[in-house]
Each structure stands twice: as structure tokens, then as C-alpha cells.
C-alpha positions, -999 to +999 in steps of 0.1 A: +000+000+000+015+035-011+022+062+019-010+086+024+005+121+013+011+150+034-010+185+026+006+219+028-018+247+024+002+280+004+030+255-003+048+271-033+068+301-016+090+306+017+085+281+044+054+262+029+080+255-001+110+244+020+090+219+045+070+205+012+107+202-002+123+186+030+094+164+033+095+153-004+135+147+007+122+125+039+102+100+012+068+117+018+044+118-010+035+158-008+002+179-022+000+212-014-023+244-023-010+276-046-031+310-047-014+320-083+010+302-109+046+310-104+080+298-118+089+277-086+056+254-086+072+236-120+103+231-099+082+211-072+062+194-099+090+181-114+104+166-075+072+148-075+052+171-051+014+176-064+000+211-067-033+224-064-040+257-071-069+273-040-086+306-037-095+303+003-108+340+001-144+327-003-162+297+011-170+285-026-129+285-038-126+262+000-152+241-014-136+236-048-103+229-034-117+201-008-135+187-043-105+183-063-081+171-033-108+142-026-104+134-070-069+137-058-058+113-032-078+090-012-058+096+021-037+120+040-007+112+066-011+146+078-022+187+067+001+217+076-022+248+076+002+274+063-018+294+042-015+327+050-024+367+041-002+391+057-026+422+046-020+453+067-052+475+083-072+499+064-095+524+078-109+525+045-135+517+029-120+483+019-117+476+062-143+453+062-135+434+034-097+429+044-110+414+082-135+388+062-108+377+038-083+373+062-107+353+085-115+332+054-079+321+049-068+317+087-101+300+104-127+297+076-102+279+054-088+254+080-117+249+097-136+234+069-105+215+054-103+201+089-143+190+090-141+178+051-109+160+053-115+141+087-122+112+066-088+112+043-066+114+080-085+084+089-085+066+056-046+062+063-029+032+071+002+046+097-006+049+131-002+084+132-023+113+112-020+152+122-030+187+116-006+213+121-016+250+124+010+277+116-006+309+137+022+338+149+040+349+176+020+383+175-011+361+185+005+367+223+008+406+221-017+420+191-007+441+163-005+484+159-005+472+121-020+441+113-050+437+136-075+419+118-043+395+108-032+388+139-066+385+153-078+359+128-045+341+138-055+339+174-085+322+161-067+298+142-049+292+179-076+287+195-093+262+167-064+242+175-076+240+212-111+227+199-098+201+171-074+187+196-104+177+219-131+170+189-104+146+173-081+129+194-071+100+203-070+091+167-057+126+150-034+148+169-038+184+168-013+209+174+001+245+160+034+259+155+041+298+163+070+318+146+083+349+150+103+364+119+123+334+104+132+351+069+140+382+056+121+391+025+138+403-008+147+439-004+151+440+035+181+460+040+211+457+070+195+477+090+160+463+091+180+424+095+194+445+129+161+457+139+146+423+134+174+402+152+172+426+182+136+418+184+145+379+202+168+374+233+185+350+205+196+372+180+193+361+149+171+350+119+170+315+117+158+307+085+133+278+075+148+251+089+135+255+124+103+252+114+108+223+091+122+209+128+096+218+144+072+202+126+089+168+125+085+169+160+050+171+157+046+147+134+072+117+149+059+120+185+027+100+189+019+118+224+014+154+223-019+170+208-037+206+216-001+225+222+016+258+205+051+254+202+064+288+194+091+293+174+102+329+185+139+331+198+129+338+234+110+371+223+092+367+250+122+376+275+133+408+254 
């Protein structure tokens, strides 16, 4: 019997791209999700890993996508919920509009891939099937900037709380909470200074913690309904 594949949600850029890469590295049959066509999703196509493209900005584009990952595979090992908008506030007239999509792609999206897909993490044959939430470290403190972001985050947190209970024993649920792990293109010196000040660690690790941090997740059989942030000890600054 073939492996169940592994679903990551915004998989095509940054740290969606690197643990669909690592996993595809570990043996893992891989799917994940793409907003818009880009050069790197032919890259991943050609190492095997599946892409979908997904417009979680309405209930309908969730719908679709559940639809076509069902005519897809008829199993997961595991889904990583790393879609993500990182849309700044508006007092605007478009205010409204930013808050609904950005609850759409943190809880709305999740929490109906979670409902629709119970069945394919069940349908697998290893002993072990998860979800993985990525929230933020800015779920602890709120945001002058990106309220309705990091609000919408918290309630991806807390959805974790409710799955975990609704699900276990036989699918653990668990999140995993960075603070900034890459620079974009463009950052300068002096914003990489700013931004290493930030954690009592001092640096910008790069994708690979998380990649670790969710192997842990998914190799230990006994934790379910936890954060693990991934912050450098911002907490102690």
C-alpha cells in the first residue's frame, strides 16, 4: 500500500515551499495548495510534489479545493495549515473586506479543510495522522498594524484547542508559532538589525527551524492541543 500524502496549504513560496521540499527529501508523498501560478511550482512538480491551485478567500474557492483534493488522493498522513495573508489595516473603505478575507484564509479555510478532510486522516494506514496550524507569535501581544491579521491568527490558535479535543485519540492536533524566520527580498542591514534585536537569541534562523519543528510534531505519537512557538525567546526581550 502506497504512503497517504502530506498537505501543505500556500506551499509554493517561503516556508510552505521548504518543508514541502524537505518532506518530499524525507520520502513523503506531498500535495500542497497555490493561490497563483509562479515559476517555482514547476520546480516542485517536477520533484514529484502535487500542486493544487486554491482561492481560500471565499467559502466556494474552499469548497472547490476540498473537491479536487478528494479526485486527488484518497488519504492524507497529515495537513500543515500554512496558508496565510499578511494584509496590513485599512481604515478605509476596503476595512471590512480585508478582516472577512483574512478570516476566510486563517479560520474559515482550516476549519472546513479540517471538517471535510476528517475522513482522508482516517483513511490512512500509519498509526499516526495530524493537523498542524501555523498561527504567529504576534497572536501573544496583538498588532498596531496588522489587527485583523493577527486577530484571525489567534483564532486559528484557538481552533487548535477545539480540534485537539473534537479529534483525538486518533488525530493529533497541534500548531506551531514563529516569530520572523526570513527576511524578504529587499530587506536592508539595517531592518535584518532591527529584526534580530527583536529575540533574546539574536538572529534569523531561517526555515529550517520550522521544518524541525514540525517533524517533531509529526514523529511524536503523544502530544496533541499545544503551541510550540518558534520565537527566539521574544518573550524575554
Amino acid at each position: 500500500m502506497s504512503a497517504s500524502p502530506i498537505l501543505i496549504t500556500g506551499g509554493a513560496q517561503r516556508l510552505g515551499r521548504h518543508c514541502a521540499e524537505r518532506l518530499r527529501d524525507d520520502g513523503h508523498p506531498v500535495i500542497i495548495s497555490y493561490r497563483r501560478e509562479r515559476p517555482e511550482l514547476e520546480a516542485l512538480r517536477e520533484r514529484g510534489i502535487v500542486t493544487l491551485p486554491a482561492d481560500f478567500s471565499s467559502e466556494a474557492g474552499i469548497l472547490d479545493f476540498l473537491a479536487r483534493l478528494k479526485a486527488e488522493t484518497s488519504s492524507l498522513r497529515a495537513i500543515v495549515h500554512n496558508a496565510s495573508d499578511w494584509a496590513p489595516d485599512s481604515s478605509g473603505a476596503e476595512a471590512g473586506a480585508t478582516f472577512e478575507r483574512l478570516f476566510r484564509v486563517h479560520m474559515l479555510a482550516p476549519y472546513l479543510i479540517n471538517l471535510h478532510a476528517r475522513e482522508l486522516l482516517e483513511a490512512c494506514s500509519e498509526p499516526q495522522r495530524d493537523i498542524v496550524h501555523m498561527t504567529d507569535y504576534v497572536v501573544q501581544k496583538g498588532s498596531r498594524k496588522h489587527a485583523a491579521y493577527a486577530a484571525s491568527k489567534a483564532g486559528l490558535a484557538n481552533l487548535t484547542l477545539s480540534f485537539a479535543a473534537m479529534y483525538a485519540p486518533t488525530i493529533q492536533v497541534n500548531a506551531i508559532a514563529p516569530a520572523l524566520i526570513m527576511l524578504n527580498e529587499g530587506d536592508d542591514e539595517a531592518y535584518a538589525e532591527k529584526a534580530r534585536a527583536k529575540s533574546a537569541m539574536e538572529m534569523v534562523p531561517g526555515p529550517g527551524v520550522i521544518y524541525q519543528s514540525l517533524r517533531y510534531l509529526l514523529d511524536n505519537r503523544y502530544v496533541t492541543g499545544v503551541t510550540l512557538p518558534v520565537d527566539g525567546g521574544r518573550h524575554l526581550r
